[in-house]
Kinemage of the C-alpha trace (Angstrom):
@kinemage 1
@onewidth
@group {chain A} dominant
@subgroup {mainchain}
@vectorlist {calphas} color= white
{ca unk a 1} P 0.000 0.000 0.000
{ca unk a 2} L 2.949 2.203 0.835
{ca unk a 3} L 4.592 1.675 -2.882
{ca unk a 4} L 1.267 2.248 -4.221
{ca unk a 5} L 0.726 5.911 -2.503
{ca unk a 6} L 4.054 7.095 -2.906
{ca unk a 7} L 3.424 6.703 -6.829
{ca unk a 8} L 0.028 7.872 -6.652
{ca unk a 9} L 1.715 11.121 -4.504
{ca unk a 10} L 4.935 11.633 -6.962
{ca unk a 11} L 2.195 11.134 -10.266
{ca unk a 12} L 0.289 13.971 -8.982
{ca unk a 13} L 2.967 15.940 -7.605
{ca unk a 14} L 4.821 15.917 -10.822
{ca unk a 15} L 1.297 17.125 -12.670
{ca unk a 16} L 0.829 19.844 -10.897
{ca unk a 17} L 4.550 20.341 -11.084
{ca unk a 18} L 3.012 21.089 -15.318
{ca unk a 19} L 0.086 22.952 -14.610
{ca unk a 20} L 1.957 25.333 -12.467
{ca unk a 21} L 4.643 25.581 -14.886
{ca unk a 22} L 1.683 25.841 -17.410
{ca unk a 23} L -0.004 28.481 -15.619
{ca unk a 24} L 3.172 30.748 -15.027
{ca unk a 25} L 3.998 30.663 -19.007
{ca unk a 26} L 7.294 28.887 -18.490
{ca unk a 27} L 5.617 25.305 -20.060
{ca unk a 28} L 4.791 24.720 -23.421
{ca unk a 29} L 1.824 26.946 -24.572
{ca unk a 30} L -1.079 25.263 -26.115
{ca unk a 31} L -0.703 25.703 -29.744
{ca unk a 32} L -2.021 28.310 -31.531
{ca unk a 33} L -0.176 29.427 -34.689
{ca unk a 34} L -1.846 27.460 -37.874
{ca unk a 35} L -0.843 27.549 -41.440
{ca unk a 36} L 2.438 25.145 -40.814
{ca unk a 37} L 3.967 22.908 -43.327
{ca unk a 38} L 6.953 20.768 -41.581
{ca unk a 39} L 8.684 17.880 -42.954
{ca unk a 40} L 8.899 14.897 -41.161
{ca unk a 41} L 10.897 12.663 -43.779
{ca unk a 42} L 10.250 9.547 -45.351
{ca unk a 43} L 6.243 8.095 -44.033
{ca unk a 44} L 7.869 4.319 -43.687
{ca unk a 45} L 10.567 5.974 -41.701
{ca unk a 46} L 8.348 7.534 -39.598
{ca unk a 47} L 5.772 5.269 -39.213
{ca unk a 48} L 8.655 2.714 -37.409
{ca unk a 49} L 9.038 5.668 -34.683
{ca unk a 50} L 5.680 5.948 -33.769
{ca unk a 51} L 4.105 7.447 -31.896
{ca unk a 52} L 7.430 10.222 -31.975
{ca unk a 53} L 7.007 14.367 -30.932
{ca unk a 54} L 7.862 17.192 -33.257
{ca unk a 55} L 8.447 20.982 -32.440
{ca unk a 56} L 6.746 23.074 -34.772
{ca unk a 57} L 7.494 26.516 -33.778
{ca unk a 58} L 7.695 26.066 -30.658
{ca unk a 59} L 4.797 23.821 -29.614
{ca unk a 60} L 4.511 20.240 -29.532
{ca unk a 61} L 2.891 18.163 -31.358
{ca unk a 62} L 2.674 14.228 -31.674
{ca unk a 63} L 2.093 11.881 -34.389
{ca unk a 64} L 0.333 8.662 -33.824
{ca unk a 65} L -0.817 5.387 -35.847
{ca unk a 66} L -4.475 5.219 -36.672
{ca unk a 67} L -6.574 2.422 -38.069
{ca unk a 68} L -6.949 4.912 -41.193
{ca unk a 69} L -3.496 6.001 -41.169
{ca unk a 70} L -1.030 8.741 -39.867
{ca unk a 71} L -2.956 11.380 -37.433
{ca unk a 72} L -1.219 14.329 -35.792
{ca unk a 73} L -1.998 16.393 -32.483
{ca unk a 74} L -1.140 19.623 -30.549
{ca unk a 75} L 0.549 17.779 -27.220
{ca unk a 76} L -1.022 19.824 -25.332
{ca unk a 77} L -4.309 19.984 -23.646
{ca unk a 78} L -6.110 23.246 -23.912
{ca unk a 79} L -8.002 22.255 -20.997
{ca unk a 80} L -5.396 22.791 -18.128
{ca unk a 81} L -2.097 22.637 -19.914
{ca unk a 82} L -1.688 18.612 -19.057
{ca unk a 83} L 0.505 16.862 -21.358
{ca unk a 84} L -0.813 14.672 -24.263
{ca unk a 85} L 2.584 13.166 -24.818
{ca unk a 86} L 1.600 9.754 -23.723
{ca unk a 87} L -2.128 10.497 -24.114
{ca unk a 88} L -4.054 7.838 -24.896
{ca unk a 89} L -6.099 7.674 -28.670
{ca unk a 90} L -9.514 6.260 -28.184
{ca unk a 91} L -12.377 5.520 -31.183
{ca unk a 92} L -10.290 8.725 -32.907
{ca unk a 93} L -9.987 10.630 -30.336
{ca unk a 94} L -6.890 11.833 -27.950
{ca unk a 95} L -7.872 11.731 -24.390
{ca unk a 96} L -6.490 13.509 -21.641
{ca unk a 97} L -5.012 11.902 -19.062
{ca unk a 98} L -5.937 14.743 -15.777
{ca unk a 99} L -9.627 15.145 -16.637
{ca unk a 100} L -10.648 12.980 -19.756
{ca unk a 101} L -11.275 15.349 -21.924
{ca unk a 102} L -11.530 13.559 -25.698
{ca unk a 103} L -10.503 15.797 -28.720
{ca unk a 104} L -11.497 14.300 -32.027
{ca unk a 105} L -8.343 13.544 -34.625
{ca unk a 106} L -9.837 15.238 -37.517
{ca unk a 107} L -11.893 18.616 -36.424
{ca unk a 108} L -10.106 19.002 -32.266
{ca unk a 109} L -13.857 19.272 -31.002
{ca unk a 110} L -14.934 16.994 -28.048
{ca unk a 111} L -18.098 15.291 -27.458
{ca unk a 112} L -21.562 17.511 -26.706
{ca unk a 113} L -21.401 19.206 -23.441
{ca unk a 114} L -17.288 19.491 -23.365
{ca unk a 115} L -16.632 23.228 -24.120
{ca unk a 116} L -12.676 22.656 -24.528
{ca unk a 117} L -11.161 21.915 -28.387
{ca unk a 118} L -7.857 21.660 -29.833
{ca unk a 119} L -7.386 25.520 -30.842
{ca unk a 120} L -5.170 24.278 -33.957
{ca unk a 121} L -5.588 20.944 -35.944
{ca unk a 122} L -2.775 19.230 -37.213
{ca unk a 123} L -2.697 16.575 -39.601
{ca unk a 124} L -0.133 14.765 -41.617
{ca unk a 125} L -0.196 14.196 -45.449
{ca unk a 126} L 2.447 12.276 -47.456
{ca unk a 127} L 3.428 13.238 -50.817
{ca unk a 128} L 3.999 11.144 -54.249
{ca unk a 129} L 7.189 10.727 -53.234
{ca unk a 130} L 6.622 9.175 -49.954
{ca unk a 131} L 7.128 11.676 -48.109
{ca unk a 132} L 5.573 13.087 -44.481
{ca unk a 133} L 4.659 16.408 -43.764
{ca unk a 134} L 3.019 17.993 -40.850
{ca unk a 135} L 0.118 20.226 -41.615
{ca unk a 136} L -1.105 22.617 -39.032
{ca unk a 137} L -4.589 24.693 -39.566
């Protein structure tokens, strides 16, 4: 029981370690710059990193293995500032791991009733030459 509260402690310690960080400006800002076209180099390259982190200007952003291919998300939650590093990706949808929120793939919105959504979408395309890019809008 010990082992299991002293994780439980340093777990939450460490995440509100973030949000404070978050909150003072000094963490990574939730993305908000769209209109970015980043290359991320050759897809079957990529794809054997997965899921891997990219800086696009300054914010993070994570690409992931779908069941309909390559997706791409803003690593951080608008919510509260939490992470989305490690987040996990449910029915198409990143969920965050502090409060649940869900954040579809494809548009950033969440379910009915969940006022928070991805201020930039990202998405990744791959060229006729096989190539990866990282689209944000």
């Amino acid at each position: 029981m010990v082992r299991l509260y002293t994780r439980l402690w340093d777990e939450d310690e460490a995440m509100m370690q973030h949000r404070q960080a978050f909150l003072d400006g000094s963490a990574a800002p939730v993305a908000r710059r769209t209109g970015a076209r980043v290359r991320l180099g050759p897809a079957d390259a990529l794809r054997a990193t997965l899921p891997a982190l990219f800086d696009v200007d300054g914010d993070p952003y994570r690409v992931v293995a779908t069941a309909r291919g390559l997706a791409a998300h803003t690593a951080v939650c608008p919510h509260w500032g939490a992470s989305l590093a490690d987040a996990a990706i449910e029915r198409g949808a990143v969920v965050c791991p502090w409060h649940g929120y869900r954040y579809d793939l494809e548009s950033g919105r969440g379910p009915a009733g969940q006022a928070c959504r991805l201020l930039v979408r990202a998405a990744v395309e791959i060229d006729g030459a096989g190539v990866a890019w990282l689209l944000t809008r």
